[in-house]
N, C-alpha and C positions, 0 to 999 in steps of 0.2 A: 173587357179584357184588361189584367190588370198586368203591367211589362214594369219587373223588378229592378232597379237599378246593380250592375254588378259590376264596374271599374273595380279596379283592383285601385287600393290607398296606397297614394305614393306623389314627391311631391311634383313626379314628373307630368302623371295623370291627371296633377290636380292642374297641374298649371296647362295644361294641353287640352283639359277636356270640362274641366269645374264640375259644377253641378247647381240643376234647376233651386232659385231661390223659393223660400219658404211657400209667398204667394202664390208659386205655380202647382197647381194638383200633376200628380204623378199618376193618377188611376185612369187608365187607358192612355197616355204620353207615346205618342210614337215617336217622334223629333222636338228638341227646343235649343233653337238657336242663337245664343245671346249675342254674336258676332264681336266675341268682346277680346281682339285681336287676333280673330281667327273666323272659319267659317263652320267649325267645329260642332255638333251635335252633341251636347250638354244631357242628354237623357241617359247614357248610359246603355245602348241602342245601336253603337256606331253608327250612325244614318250620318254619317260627317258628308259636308259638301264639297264639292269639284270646284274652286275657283276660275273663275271665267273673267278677266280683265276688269272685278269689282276694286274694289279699295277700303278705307274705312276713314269716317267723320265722325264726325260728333253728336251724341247723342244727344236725347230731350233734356236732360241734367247737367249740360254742360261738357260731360266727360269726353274728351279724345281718345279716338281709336275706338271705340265703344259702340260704331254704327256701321251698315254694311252703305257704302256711297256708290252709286250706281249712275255710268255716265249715259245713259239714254240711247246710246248708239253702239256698244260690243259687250258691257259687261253682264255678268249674270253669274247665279249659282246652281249647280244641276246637281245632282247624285239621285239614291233611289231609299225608300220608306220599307229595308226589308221587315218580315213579322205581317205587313198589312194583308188581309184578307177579307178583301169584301165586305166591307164596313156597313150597315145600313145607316148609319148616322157617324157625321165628320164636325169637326170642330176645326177653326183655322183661328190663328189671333195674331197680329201682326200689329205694328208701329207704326207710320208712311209718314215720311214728309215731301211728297209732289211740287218737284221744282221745276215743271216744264214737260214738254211735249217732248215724247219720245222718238228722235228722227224722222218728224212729220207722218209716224204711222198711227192709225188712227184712236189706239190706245197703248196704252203702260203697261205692260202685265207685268202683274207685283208677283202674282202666286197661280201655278200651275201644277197638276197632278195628273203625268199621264202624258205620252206624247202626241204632238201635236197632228191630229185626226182622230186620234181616239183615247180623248184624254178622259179621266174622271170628270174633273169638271179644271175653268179657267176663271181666274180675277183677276180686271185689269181696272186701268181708270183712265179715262179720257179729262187728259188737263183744260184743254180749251172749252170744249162742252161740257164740263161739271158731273158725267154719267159714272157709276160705276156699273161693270159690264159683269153680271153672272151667269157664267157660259157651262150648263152640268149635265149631266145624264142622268143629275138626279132629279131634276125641276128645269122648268124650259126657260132659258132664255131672260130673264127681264130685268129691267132698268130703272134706277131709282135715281133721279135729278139730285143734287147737291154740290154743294162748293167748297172742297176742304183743300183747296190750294193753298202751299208755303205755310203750313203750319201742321205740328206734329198731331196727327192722331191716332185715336185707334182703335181698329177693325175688326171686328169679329164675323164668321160667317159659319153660321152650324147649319150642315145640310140634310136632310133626311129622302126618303121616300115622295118624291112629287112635292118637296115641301122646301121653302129654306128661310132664316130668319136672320136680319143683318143688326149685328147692333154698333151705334157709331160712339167713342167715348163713353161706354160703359151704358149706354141706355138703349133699350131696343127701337129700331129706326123703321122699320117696316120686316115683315109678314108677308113671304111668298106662296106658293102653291101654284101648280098647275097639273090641269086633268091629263094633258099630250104627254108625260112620263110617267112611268110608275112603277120602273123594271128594276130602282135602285139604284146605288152609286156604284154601280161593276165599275171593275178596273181595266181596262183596256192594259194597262202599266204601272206599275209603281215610281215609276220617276218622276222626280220633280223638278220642277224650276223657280228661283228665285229673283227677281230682278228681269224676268225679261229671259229671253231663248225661245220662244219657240213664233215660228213664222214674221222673226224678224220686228217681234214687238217689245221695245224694253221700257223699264222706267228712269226716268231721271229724276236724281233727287237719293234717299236714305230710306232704310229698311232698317229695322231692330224688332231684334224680343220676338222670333216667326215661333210659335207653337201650333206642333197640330196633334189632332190626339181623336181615336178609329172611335170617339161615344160624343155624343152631347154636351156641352159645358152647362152648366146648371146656372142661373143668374147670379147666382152669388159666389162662386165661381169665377164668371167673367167681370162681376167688380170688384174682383180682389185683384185681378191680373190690372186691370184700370186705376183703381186707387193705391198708387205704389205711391211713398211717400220720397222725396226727394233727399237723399241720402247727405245728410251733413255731416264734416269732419270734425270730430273737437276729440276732447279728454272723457271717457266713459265713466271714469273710475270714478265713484261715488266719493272714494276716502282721499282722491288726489286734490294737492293747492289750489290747482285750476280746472274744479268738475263743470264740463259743459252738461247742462241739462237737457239742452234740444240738440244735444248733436247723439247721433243715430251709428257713425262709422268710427272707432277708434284709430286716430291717425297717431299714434306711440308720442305724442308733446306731455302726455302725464308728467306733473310734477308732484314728486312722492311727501306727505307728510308724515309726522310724528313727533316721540318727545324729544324735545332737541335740549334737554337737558344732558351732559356728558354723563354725571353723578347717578340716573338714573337705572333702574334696571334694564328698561327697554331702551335705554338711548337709540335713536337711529342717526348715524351718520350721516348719511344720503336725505333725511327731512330737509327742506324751506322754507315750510311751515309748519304750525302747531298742529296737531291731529288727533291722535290717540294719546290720554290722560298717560303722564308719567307714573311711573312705577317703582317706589323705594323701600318695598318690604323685602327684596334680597341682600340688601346691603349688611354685614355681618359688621360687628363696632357697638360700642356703647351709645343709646339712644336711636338708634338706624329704627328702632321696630316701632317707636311710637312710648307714648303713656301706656305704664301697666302690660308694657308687652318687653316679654327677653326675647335678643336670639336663639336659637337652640342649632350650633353648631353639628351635631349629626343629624338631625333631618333637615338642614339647611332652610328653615322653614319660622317667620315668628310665632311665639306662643304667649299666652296669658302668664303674666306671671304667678296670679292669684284667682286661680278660676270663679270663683266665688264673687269675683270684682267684676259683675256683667258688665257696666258702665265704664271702667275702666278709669275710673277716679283715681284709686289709688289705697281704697280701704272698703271693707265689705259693713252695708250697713240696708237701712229700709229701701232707700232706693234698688239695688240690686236684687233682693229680695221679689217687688214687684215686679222685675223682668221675667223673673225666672215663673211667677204665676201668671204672667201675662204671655209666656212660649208655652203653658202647661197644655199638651193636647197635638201639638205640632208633629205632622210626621215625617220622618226622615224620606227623602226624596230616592226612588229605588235608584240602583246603579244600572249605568247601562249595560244591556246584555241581557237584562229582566224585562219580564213580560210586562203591557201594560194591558189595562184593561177599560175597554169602551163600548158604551152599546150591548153590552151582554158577547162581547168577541175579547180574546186577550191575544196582542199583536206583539209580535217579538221587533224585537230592538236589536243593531249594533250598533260601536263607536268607531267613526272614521274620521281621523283626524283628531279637529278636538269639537268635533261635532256629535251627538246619539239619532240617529234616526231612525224610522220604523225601516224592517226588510221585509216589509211587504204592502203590498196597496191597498189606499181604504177599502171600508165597506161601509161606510155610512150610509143608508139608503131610505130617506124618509118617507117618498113616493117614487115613482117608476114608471116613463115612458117610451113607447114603440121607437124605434130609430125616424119613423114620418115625420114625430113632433120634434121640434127645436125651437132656439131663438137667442141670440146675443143680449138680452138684457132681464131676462126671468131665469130663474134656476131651470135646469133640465137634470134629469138623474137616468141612467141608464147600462144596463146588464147585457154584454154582449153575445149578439144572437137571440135573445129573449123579445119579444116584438109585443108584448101582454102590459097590463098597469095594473096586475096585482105583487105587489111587494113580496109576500110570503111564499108566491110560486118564483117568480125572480130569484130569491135566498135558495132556495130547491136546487138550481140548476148550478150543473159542474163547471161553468165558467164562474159564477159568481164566488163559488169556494176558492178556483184555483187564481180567479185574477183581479176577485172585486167588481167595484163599481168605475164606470164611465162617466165622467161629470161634465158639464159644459163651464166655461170661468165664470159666471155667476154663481154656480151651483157649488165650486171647489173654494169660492169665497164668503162663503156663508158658516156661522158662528154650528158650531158640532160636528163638523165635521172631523175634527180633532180633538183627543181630551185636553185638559184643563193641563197648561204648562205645555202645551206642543203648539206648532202651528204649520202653514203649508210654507216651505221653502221660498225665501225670495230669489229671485235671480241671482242675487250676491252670494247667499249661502249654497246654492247649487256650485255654483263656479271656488268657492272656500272649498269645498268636497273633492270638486274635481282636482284643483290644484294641490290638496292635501293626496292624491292618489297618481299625483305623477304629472300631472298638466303645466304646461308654462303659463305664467302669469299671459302673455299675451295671446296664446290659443283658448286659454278661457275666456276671455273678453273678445275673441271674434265672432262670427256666425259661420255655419255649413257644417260639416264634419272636421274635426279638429281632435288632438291630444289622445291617437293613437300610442299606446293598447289600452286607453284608461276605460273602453267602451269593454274590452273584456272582460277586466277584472270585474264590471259591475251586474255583467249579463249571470245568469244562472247558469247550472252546470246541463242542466238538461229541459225540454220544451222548446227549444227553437229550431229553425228548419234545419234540415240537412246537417250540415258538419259545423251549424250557428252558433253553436252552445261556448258559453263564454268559462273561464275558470272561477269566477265567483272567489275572487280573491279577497274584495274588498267585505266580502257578506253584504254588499246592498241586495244581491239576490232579486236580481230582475229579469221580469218573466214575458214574454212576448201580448199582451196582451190587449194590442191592437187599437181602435179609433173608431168613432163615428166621424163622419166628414157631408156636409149636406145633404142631409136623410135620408143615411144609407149607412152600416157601419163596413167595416173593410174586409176585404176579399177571405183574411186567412191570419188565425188570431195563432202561427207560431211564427209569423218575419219580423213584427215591428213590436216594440213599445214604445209608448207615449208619456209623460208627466207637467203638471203644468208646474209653474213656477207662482207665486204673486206677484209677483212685478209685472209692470207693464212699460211699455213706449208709446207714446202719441192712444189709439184705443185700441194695440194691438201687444197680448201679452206675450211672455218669454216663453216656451216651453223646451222639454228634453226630451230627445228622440235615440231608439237603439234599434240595428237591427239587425237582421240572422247573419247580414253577408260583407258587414263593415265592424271593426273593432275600437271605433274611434265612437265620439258622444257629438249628435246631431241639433243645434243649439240655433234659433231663428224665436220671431215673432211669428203668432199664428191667432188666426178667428177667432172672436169669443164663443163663439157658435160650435165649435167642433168640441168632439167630446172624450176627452185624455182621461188617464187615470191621474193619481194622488199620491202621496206619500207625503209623510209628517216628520217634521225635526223639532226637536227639545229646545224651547224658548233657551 
């Protein structure tokens, strides 16, 4: 079951409620907790929790206020999981740091579903004895010996039918099953607890990052939610004085360059340092335009004095002559707003900004796999809803006309995919776009949803759910058409669209996300393995 995110954009919402980062899959999401100075439900969901005499620490990164801190003996978090309906398979994911025995009872309970006598199931952990206790109605009872005292890790527990599999820091730790259940994970209740509530059992110590979500997390999945990279602050900006290269968070110390010449066309006041090559062909005056070149006062613009003088010496003779048979054959480079043509397909263009990019998404498709097959370092190509690996029936089908190809980042970084003189967007020039259609410099350089209504103007005027449809202001003319995400593609190809970017961070690329029920542009790192559409801009 796939539960759409629908907060209303605003910066009241944003700051009260956020939203799940990149890394956390949203397909099936019932609650995600960041506790990141609240006890708030981040999905979009309201499943917000009931504080109960918790507090908040410090997270694994250092950060304050950032973690749910739990005194072992009254606090807790309770509210209830509305939507949930008898789930046969549950996913839990959680952070712990275990700093002691919970008021001498004989376990911790981190996470509970279900009140106490007739809970879905319960997880606790016993600091002194090293047990974690999994207490379910989906699988019986059993216990697994370990020691993950005073230090942070973390937890996943997906439970099935008579079955449940624990994995501890991203790797699976044991493989349960028992024959004595098999009636499923009914619900007695949808309430839950966090921290301890029920029969007087709490944990002491920190909680962060609780997701749970009514399907399975799939291994790659739960080591995305595991391998989160430790968030550093510096300077983003590739063009600033001082670009940090491994910093990951824009903390605004950017120090702007450019040409710090006054005399200059572009002069920038505001540079510190050298940047962007000065500019002196605006300057109107005798000599401003160079050798061989006058002003020309009404198109404010240099000209050749002597067209004939390629060279620009100062007299037309054999040299100039060879230029002009060595340009014989050259052709004039189309304007934008004209069709280009690739592949035997001619893709329409506009200009935004001072950028031409295609308004519509490739189709490059040199072979063609089921949504099963993937992989983060082999090209993958894929037509959504098409499950076959013939190309030519793939080209047939009415997604492939209306929304193209599905690429995985191997596959959207590989040489044809765009004609000669285009290439795929880097991160930089997406954020140029967006900025050039209304975005503040600093909302394009951050991540989540940001630089409402710039996500309108870009969406199409029709194809998206409901009352989705964007005004297609800009003519990017973008069309819902969806993802593959761990071999499956997505629920419903009119809510989302996806694009990758080239760039990359650490091994995890940039892409751009829209969808039916936000007007703002959804901007994070994401798998190389998922499978985005494309779009091309003019070297």
């Amino acid at each position: 079951m796939r539960l759409f995110l629908t907060i209303i954009i605003s910066s009241l919402s944003l700051n009260t409620f956020g939203q799940p980062p990149g890394y956390v899959s949203t397909d099936g999401l019932v609650a995600w907790f960041p506790f990141n100075g609240n006890f708030n439900d981040a999905s979009g969901n309201d499943n917000n929790g009931q504080n109960n005499d918790a507090s908040f620490g410090t997270d694994r990164f250092g950060t304050v206020n950032s973690a749910g801190s739990f005194n072992g003996v009254s606090s807790y978090i309770n509210g209830s999981l509305a939507g949930l309906n008898n789930p046969s398979e549950t996913t839990l994911s959680i952070w712990l740091l275990s700093q002691g025995d919970a008021g001498g009872q004989p376990y911790d309970l981190f996470f509970q579903l279900g009140n106490y006598g007739q809970h879905t199931f319960a997880y606790s952990y016993n600091h002194s004895g090293t047990n974690i206790d999994f207490h379910s109605n989906c699988f019986y009872n059993p216990y697994s010996s370990l020691n993950i005292n005073d230090e942070w890790h973390h937890l996943v527990i997906v439970s099935g039918v008579g079955t449940a599999s624990f994995y501890l820091d991203g790797e699976l730790f044991i493989n349960m099953n028992s024959t004595n259940w098999g009636g499923g994970c009914y619900l007695g209740s949808n309430a839950f607890y966090i921290g301890g509530g029920a029969d007087n059992q709490y944990t002491t110590g920190l909680i962060d990052e609780v997701g749970f979500w009514d399907r399975a997390l799939t291994e790659a999945e739960i080591e995305a939610l595991y391998t989160v990279e430790i968030p550093i602050s510096g300077c983003t900006d590739e063009t600033a004085c001082n670009f940090d290269q491994d910093a990951t968070v824009e903390d605004g110390s950017c120090i702007p360059s450019g040409c710090m010449d006054a005399g200059a066309c572009n002069f920038n006041s505001e540079a510190e340092c050298e940047g962007e090559a000065c500019d002196y062909t605006c300057c109107p005056g005798p000599g401003c335009c160079g050798v061989g070149m006058n002003w020309n006062s009404d198109t404010g613009v240099c000209e050749i004095t002597n067209p004939t003088d390629t060279n620009l010496d100062g007299c037309t003779d054999l040299n100039d002559l060879m230029d002009l048979l060595g340009s014989y054959g050259i052709c004039v480079e189309p304007d934008c707003g004209d069709f280009v043509s690739h592949e035997g397909y001619d893709y329409s263009t506009v200009e935004i900004g001072d950028q031409c990019w295609f308004s519509e998404n490739c189709r490059y498709l040199p072979v063609v796999s089921p949504s099963s097959e993937g992989g983060n370092t082999d090209p993958y190509y894929y037509v959504y809803g098409y499950e076959g690996t013939d190309v030519s029936a793939a080209q047939a089908t009415a997604n492939y006309d209306t929304y193209g190809v599905l690429y995985n980042w191997p596959a959207v970084m590989t040489e044809g995919i765009c004609p000669s003189g285009w290439h795929i967007p880097s991160d930089e020039e997406w954020q140029m776009m967006e900025i050039s259609l209304g975005m503040s410099n600093a909302d394009a350089a951050s991540e989540g949803w940001r630089g409402s209504p710039v996500g309108d103007s870009m969406k199409s005027i029709s194809g998206w759910n409901g009352d989705g449809n964007g005004s297609n202001s800009s003519g990017f003319n973008a069309l819902p058409g969806d993802y593959l995400y761990s071999g499956g593609f997505g629920d419903d190809n009119s809510f989302d669209g996806n694009w990758w970017s080239a760039s990359e961070t650490g091994s995890y690329p940039w892409r751009r996300k829209l969808s039916y029920n936000f007007d703002s542009v959804f901007r994070d790192r994401n798998s190389r393995g998922n499978g985005f559409s494309a779009r091309c801009v003019r070297d």
